[in-house]
Structure formats: structure tokens, C-alpha cells
C-alpha positions as CSV (number, residue, x, y, z in Angstrom):
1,X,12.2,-7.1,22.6
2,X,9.7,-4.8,21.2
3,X,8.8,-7.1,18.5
4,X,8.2,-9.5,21.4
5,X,5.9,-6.5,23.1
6,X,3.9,-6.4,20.2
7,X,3.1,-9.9,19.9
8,X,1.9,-10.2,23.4
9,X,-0.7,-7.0,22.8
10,X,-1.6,-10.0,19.7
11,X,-2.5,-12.0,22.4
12,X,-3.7,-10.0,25.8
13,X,-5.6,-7.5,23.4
14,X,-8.3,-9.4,22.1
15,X,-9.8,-10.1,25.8
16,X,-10.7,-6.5,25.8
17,X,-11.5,-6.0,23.0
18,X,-14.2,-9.0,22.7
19,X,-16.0,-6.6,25.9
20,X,-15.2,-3.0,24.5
21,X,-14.4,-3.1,20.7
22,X,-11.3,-1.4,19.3
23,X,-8.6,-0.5,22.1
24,X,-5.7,2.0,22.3
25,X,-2.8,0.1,24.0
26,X,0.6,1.7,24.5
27,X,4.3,0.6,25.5
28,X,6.9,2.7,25.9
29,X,10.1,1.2,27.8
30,X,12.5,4.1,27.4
31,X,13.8,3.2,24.2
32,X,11.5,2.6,22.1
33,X,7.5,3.5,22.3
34,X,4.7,1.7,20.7
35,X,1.1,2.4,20.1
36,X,-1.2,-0.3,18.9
37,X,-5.1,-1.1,17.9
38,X,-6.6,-4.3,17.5
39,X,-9.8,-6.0,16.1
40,X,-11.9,-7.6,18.6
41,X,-13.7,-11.0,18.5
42,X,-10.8,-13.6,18.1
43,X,-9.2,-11.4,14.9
44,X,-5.5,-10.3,15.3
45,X,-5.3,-7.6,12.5
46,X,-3.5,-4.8,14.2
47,X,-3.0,-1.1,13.7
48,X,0.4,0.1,15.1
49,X,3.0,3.1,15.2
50,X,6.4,3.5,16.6
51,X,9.4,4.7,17.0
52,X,12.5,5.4,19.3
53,X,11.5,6.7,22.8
54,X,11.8,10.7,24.0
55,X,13.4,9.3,26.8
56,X,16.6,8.1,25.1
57,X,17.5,5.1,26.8
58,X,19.6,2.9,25.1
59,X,18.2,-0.6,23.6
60,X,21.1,-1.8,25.0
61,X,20.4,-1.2,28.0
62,X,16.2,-2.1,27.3
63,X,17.0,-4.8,25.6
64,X,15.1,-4.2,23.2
65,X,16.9,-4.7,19.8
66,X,13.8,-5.5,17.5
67,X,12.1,-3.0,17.8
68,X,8.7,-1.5,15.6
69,X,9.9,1.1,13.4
70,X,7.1,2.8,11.3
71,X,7.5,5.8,8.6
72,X,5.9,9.3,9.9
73,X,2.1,9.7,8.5
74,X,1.7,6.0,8.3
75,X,-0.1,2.6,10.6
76,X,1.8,-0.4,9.9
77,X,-1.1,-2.8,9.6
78,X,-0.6,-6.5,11.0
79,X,-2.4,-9.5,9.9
80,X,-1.6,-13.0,11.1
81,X,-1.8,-16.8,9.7
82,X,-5.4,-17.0,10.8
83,X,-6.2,-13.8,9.4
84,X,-4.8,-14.8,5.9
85,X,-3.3,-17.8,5.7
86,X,0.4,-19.1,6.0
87,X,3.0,-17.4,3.9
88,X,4.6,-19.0,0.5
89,X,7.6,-18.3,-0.2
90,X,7.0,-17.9,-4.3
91,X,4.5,-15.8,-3.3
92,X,5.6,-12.9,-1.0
93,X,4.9,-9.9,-1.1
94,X,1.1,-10.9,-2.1
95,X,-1.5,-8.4,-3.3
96,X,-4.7,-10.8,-2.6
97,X,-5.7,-8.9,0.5
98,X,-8.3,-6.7,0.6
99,X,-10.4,-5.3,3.2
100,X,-14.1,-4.5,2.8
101,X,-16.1,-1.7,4.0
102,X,-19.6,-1.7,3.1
103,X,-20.0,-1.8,-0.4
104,X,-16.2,-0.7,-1.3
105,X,-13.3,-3.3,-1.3
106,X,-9.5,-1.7,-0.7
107,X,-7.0,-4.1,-1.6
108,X,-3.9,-3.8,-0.2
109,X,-1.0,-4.1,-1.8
110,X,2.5,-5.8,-1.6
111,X,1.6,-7.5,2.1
112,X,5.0,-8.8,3.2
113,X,5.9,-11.6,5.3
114,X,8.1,-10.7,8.6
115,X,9.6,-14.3,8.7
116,X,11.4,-13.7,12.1
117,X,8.1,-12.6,13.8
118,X,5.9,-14.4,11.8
119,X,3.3,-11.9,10.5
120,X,2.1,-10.0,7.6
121,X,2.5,-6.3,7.2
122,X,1.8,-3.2,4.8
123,X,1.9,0.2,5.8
124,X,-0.4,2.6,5.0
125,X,-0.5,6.5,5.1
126,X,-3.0,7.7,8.2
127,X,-5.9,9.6,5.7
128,X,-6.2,6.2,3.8
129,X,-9.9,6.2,2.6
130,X,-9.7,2.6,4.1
131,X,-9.8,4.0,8.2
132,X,-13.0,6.6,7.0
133,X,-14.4,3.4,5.4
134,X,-13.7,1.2,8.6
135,X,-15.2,3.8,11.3
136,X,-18.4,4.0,9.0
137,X,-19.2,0.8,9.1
138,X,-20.6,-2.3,12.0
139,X,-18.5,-5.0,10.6
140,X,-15.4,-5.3,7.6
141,X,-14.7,-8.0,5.9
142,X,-11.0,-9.4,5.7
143,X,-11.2,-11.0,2.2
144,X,-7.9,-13.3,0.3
145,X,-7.2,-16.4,-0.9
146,X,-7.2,-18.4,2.6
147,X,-11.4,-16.6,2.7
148,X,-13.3,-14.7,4.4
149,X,-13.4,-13.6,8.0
150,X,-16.0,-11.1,9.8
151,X,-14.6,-8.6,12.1
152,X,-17.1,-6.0,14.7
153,X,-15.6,-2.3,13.9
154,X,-16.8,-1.3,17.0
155,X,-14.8,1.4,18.3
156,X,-12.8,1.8,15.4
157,X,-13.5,5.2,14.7
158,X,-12.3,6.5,18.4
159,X,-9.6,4.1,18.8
160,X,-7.8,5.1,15.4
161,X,-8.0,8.6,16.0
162,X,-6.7,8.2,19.6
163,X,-3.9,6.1,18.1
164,X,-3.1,8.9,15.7
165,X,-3.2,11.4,18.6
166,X,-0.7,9.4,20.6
167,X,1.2,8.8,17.7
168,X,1.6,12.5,16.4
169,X,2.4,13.5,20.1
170,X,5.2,10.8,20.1
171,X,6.7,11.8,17.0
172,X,7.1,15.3,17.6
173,X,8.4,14.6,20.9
174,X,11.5,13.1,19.5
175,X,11.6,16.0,16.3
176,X,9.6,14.3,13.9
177,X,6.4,15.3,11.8
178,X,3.7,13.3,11.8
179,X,0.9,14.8,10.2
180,X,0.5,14.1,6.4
181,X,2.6,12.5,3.6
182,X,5.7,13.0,3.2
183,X,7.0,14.9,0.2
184,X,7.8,13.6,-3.0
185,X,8.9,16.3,-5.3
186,X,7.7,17.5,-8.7
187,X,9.7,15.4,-11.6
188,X,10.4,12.8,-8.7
189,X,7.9,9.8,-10.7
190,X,10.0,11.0,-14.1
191,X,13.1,9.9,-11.9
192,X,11.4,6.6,-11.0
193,X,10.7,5.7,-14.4
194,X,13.9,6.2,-15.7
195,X,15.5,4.3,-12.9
196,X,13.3,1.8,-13.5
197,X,14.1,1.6,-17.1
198,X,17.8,1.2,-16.1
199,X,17.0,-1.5,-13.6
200,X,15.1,-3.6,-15.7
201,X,17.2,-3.5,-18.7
202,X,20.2,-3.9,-16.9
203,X,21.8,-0.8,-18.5
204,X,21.6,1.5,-20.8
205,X,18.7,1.7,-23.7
206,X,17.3,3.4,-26.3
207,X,13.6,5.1,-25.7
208,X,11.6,6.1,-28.7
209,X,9.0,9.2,-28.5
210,X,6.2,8.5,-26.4
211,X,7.9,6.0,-24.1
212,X,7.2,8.3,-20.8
213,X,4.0,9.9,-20.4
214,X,3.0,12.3,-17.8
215,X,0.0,14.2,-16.3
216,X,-1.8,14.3,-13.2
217,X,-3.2,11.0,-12.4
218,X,-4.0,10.3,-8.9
219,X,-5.1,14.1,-8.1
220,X,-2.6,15.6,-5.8
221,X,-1.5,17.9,-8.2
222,X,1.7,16.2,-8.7
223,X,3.2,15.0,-11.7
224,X,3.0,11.1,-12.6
225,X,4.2,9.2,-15.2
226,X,3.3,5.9,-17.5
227,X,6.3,3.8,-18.6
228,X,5.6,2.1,-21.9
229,X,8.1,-0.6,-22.1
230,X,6.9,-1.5,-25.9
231,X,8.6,2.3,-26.6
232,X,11.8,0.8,-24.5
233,X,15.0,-1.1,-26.6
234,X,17.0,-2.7,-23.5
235,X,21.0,-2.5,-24.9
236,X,22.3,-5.8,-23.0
237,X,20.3,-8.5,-22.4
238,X,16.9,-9.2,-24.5
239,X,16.2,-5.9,-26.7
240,X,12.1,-6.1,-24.9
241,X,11.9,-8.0,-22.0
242,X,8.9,-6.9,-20.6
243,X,6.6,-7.5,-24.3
244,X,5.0,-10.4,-25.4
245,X,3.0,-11.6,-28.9
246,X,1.2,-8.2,-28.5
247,X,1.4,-6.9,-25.2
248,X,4.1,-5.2,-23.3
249,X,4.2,-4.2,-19.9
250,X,2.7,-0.2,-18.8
251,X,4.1,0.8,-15.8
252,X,2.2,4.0,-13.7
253,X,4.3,5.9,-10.9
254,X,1.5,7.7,-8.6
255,X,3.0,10.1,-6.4
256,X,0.2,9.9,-4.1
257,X,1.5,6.1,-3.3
258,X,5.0,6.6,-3.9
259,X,6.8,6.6,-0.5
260,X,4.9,3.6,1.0
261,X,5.0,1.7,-2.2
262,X,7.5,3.2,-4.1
263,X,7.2,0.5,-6.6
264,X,4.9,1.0,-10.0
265,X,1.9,-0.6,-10.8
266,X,2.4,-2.6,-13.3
267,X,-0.4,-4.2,-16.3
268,X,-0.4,-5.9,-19.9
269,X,-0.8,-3.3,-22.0
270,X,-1.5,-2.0,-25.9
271,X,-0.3,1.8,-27.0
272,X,-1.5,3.0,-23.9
273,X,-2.3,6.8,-23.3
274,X,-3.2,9.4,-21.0
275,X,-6.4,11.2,-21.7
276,X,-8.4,13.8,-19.5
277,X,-10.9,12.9,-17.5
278,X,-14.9,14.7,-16.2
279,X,-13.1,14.5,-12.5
280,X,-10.0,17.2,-13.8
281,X,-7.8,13.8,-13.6
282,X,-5.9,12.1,-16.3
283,X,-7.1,8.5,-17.2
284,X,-5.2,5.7,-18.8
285,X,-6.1,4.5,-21.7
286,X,-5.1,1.3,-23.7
287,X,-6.2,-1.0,-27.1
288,X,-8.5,-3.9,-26.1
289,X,-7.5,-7.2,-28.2
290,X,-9.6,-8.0,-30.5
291,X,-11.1,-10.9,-29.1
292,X,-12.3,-8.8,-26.2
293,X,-13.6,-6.8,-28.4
294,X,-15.4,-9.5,-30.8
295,X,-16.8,-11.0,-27.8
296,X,-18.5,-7.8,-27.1
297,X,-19.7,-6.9,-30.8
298,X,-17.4,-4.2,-31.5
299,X,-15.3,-3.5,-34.2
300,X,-12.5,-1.7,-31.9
301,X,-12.5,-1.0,-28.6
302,X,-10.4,0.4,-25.9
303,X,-10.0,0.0,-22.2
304,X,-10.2,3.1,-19.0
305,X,-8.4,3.0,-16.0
306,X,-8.6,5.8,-13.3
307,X,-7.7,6.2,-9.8
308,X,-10.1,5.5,-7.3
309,X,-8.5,7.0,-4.5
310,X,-6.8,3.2,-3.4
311,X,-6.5,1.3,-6.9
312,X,-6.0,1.8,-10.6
313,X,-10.0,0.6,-11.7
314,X,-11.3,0.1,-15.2
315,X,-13.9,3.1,-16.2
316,X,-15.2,0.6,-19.2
């Protein structure tokens, strides 16, 4: 039932908001409460949080058994068909999203398919750079493979922080904090890694020196790691699944990401290595192939990538 809530705000919102810009709307039926922003001008990208409702009731009795149920600190964003395009099933979640602010794109990663509601969805953490960049800005830009659409960010900048008023009261209503990210513990990316390791070889395997490297990569102060699977022997199964001719897989666990998207970000990688950077953040280094690097003149050459706040980006 809330799920059916929420898709008629999809449909009544956008009347308002053509007039007014960005709106706070808010449902709460006793069970469960839901607070929700959308874009104006014929987009139905949505901004939503929610949870069960301080008063208790049963869904039972509500009837409302499908109900939005977001993680504390965090909007769970909404994009439709027209927004994006129609769903393929080889190809969810997708990671061709990205929403641009001025002259800075923030690409949102592992956008999943609700198949019973039909809509896309990612949540993300409430002091996401991309809701400063939004409520700078006249109009973003919803870019993927389906194109481009235009969408007026009036109001945006009230409208979220009056959706993360409401939602902060709500959640502390029924015992829950909402303000920041929730923990994730010092050695906690180690224990990804290796889990990871274990998952993707099936069982056990042997890890030479230098497999797991870790340092402060994202800034928060908390450890992160680099899986290099070329340093990984897999015990059952094929002895390096994740290598090719003369690349294997890096895999980096950022804390800062971790309990939205607890999964690694994964590239093609040579030797790669953590090395300091001029911001007091570690870096990611890794061998170039030497075609890249006899395309560009060079005898050797190496490639960068830092955290930009959103996305792993390559310094040169």
C-alpha cells in the first residue's frame, strides 16, 4: 500500500511542482510514514525517506504491506522509464546514470530495478556532494544511455533540507538516528576483502605478500583496502579467475561508501599500489600497457586514481 502511496505522489506531484519547484509531500497512515521530493516539469526523479510509523498501528490493519523502507542518513532516489529508459534484465543493477550539476557529473552507481513497482532506485547518504551540487545550481542534467533530460532545480535547496528535517524528526520519533553515516568500524574493509576473496574463489586460497593493501583512501580517516586478485591463488575452481593475458582484477573497499554500497569497486588492473597523495589521501596507482604508453611517446608509464569525493577518477 505504501508503495502504491508513493507512486501516486509520482503522479499528483508534478502538478505542483510545474507552478512551485521542488515540494515536500508527506504520508503517514499510522503504520508506516513517508516523506518525498520531486523534480518539477514533467520529470519523476524522486527523493524519499521512510520508515514504520510512531503511531504503531499494525500494516495489517493499514494495509499497507509494501511499504518504503529506507536506511537512517540516506534518500532513496527514484528514477522512472522516462527518466532512464526501460530496465534489461542482463543489465541490472546499471551504473550508466549520472546526474549533472554545473560543470561536475556524479554517477550513480548500482541503480536497481524494483520489478514489482516498476522503478529504479539507489540510495544515497543525506551529505552526498550531489544534493550541495543540485541546490547550487538552475537546472541538472539527468544523463544515461536512454539520453539526456533537463530538469528546473528550483526549490531544491529548501525542499531537501525540509525533507531531511521531517525525516530526522521521524526517525528519532520511533528510536532511530538519523543524522550521519552509520559506522563502519576500523579493520571492517580488511574483513570485506577477505570475504570477498572467499566468495569469489569459492573457498579457501593462498595470498602472496602484497595481495591486501591498506591506507586512507577516501579521507574519513578510516582504513581501506585494495584487493589485488593477481596476488590471489583460488584452491577449487580456476587457480585466477579474475586475471587475464596481463591484467587481473583490483578491487578497492572505501569505507566512506561501504554501507550503501557495500560492494567494491572493481577495475583491470597491473601491480597496482597505494601511494600518498598532496591532499593527505592515498592514491592508487597501477602499470599502463604499453601500448597506452607508446601511443603517448613514453617509454613507461603509469596510471592515478584518487577519490573525488563520489568516484574513483584518474589524476593522469
Amino acid at each position: 500500500m505504501q508503495r502504491l502511496i508513493s507512486a501516486l505522489l509520482l503522479l499528483l506531484l508534478p502538478a505542483l511542482a510545474q507552478a512551485q519547484g521542488w515540494q515536500l509531500q508527506t504520508h503517514d497512515d499510522g503504520s508506516y510514514f513517508t516523506g518525498a521530493i520531486i523534480a518539477p516539469e514533467g520529470s519523476q526523479m524522486t527523493l524519499l525517506c521512510g520508515e514504520r510509523s510512531p503511531r504503531g498501528m499494525s500494516p495489517h490493519t493499514t494495509g499497507n504491506t509494501e511499504p518504503d523502507i529506507t536506511p537512517t542518513g540516506a534518500f532513496r532516489l527514484y528514477l522512472s522509464e522516462a527518466d532512464i529508459g526501460a530496465p534489461d534484465p542482463e543489465r541490472t543493477p546499471r551504473s550508466d546514470v549520472m546526474i549533472v550539476a554545473g560543470s561536475t557529473g556524479y554517477k550513480l552507481r548500482s541503480v536497481k530495478w524494483d520489478e514489482l513497482f516498476a522503478v529504479w532506485y539507489v540510495d544515497l547518504v543525506v551529505d552526498d556532494a550531489l544534493f550541495s551540487a543540485m541546490s547550487a545550481v538552475p537546472v541538472v542534467e539527468l544523463r544515461s544511455e536512454a539520453g539526456t533530460r533537463r530538469t528546473p532545480a528550483a526549490g531544491f535547496d529548501r525542499a531537501v533540507r525540509q525533507l531531511g528535517q521531517y525525516c530526522r524528526s521521524m526517525f528519532l520519533a520511533i528510536g532511530k538516528s538519523w543524522d550521519g553515516r552509520p559506522d563502519v568500524t576500523e579493520g571492517a574493509m580488511r574483513q570485506a576483502a577477505e570475504a570477498s576473496i572467499e566468495l569469489g574463489c569459492n573457498g579457501p586460497a593462498d595470498r602472496e605478500p602484497g595481495y591486501l593493501q591498506t591506507g586512507n583512501i577516501d579521507g574519513d580517516g578510516i582504513e581501506d583496502a585494495v584487493l589485488d586478485w593477481s596476488r590471489v591463488t583460488c584452491l577449487s575452481g580456476p587457480p585466477r579467475p579474475y586475471c587475464g593475458a596481463s591484467e587481473c582484477t583490483a578491487g578497492v573497499f572505501l569505507s566512506a561508501r561501504y554501507v550503501l554500497q557495500p560492494e567494491p569497486i572493481e577495475f583491470l588492473a597491473m601491480g597496482p599500489s597505494l601511494r600518498p597523495l598532496t591532499n593527505g589521501n592515498m592514491g592508487i596507482s597501477s602499470a599502463e600497457r604499453a601500448t597506452v604508453c607508446q601511443e603517448r611517446g613514453l617509454g613507461a608509464c603509469e596510471s592515478i586514481l584518487y577519490w573525488n569525493g563520489y568516484d574513483l577518477q584518474k589524476l593522469r
